[in-house]
N, C-alpha and C positions, 0 to 999 in steps of 0.2 A: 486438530485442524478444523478449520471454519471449511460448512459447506458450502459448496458453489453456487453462485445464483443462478436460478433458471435462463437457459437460452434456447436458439432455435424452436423447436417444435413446444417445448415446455415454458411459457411464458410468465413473467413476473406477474402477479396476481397484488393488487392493493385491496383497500378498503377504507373506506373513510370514517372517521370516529371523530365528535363532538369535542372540544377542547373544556377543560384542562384534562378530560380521559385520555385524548392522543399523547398528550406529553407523559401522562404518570403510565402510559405503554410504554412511551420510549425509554424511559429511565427503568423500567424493571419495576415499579412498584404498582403496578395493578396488572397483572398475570391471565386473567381470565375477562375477556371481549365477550360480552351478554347479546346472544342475538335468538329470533323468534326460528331459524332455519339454518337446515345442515350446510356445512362447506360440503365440495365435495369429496370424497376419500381420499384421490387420491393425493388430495389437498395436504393431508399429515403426515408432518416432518418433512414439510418444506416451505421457504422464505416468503413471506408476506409483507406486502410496503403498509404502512402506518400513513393514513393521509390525514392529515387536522384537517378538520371539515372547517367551512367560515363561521363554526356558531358556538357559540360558548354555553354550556350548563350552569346557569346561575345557579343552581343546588347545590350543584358539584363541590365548588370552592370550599363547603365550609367544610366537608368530609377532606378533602386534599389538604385544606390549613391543619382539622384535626389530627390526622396523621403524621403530620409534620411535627405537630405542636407535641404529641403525645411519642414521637421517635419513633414509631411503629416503621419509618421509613426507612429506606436507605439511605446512606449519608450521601449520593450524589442526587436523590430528591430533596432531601433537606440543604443540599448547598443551591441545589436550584432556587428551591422554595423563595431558601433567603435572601436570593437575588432577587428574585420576583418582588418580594415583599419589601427590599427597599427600594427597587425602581419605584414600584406603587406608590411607598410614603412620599420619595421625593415628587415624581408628578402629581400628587395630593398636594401637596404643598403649594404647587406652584397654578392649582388648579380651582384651590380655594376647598368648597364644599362638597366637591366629585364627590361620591360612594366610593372608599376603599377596592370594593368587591368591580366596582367597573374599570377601575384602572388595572386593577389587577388583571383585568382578561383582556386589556391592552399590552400584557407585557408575556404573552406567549406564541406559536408560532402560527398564522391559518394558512389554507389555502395553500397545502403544501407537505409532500412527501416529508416525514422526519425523521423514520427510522425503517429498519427492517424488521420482522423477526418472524421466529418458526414454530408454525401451529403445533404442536406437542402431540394433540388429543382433543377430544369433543366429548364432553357430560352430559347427561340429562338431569331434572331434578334428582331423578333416584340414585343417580352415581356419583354425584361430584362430592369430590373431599369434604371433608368440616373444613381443611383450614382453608379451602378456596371458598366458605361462603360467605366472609365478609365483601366480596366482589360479586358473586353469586347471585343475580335479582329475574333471571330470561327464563327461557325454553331450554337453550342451550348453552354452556361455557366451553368457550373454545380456550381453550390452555395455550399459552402462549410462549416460548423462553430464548432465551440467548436473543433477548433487545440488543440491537446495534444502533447506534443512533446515527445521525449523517447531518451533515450539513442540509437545511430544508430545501428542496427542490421544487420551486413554483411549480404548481399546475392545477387542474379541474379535476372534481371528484366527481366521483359517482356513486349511486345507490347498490347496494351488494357488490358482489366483487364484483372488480371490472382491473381489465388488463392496462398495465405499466407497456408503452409503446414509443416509437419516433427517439427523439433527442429527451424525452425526459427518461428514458428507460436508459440511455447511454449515461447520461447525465447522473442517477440513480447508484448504478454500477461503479462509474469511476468513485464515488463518493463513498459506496461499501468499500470500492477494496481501498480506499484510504482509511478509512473506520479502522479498518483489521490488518493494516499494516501489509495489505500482499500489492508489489509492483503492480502501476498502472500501465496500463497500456498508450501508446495514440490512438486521436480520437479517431483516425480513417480503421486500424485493424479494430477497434472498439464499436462499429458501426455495423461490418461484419462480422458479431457474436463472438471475437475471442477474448 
């Protein structure tokens, strides 16, 4: 059974992460979010929104193409991938000389909640797996699992966490419990936390 998202006095917590790292959060294939500072405790094992920041890691792309290219991925990053990478060719196409790599970070999602998912655990250098070091670069790796992804819900990010509020925190929710298949509510009793 999928767990409940935070309400009333326990509030949805986001974070915003640079694209294409938010998307390869939402798909399951980058597990461990690198930060210089601890969530806090009571933080673990429980749901965190995935916000795509407005700003893309030009780096990033070729590690995301690599793993794609080399299967190391899931097959629903690699069926993203290979949407991505032919939207890209075709607006390449029709755009003449663009950079590959700048269409490419035209064809994912900002500026916008995309998924949920649940802090696991938090590592320091001296504790964290081998196989979490290919993600591995911070202070600390916050472990991540059970990505759900949702349809993107516009809104404004912020630095460290910061709380899911108003109509996009409703909005949020109705779109989890579509994700995971549990009846949605109306938006009046959804307004008042049930």
């Amino acid at each position: 059974m999928t767990a409940p998202l935070p309400s009333g006095r326990n509030p949805l917590l986001a974070i915003t992460v640079h694209q294409p790292w938010a998307s390869l959060i939402a798909l399951g294939d980058k597990t461990i979010e690198n930060r210089d500072w601890l969530p806090p405790p009571d933080l673990v094992g429980k749901w965190v929104a995935i916000h795509a920041g407005k700003k893309f890691d030009r780096n990033a792309w070729a590690v995301a193409a690599a793993q794609a290219a080399n299967a190391r991925a899931s097959q629903p990053f690699i069926n993203k991938f290979t949407e991505w990478n032919e939207r890209a060719l075709n607006m390449t196409e029709r755009a003449g000389k663009t950079a590959l790599q700048d269409v490419m970070a035209k064809a994912v999602p900002y500026g916008a909640i995309i998924a949920l998912v649940r802090l696991k655990c938090v590592w320091d250098e001296k504790t964290v797996p081998p196989d979490s070091r290919p993600w591995f670069i911070g202070q600390y790796a916050w472990e991540l699992e059970a990505p759900t992804v949702i349809d993107p819900e516009p809104c404004s990010g912020q630095q460290g966490l910061w709380p899911v509020v108003g109509d996009t925190l409703i909005a949020v929710r109705r779109k989890f419990k579509i994700a995971v298949n549990l009846p949605v509510l109306t938006y009046e009793a959804s307004r008042e936390g049930l």
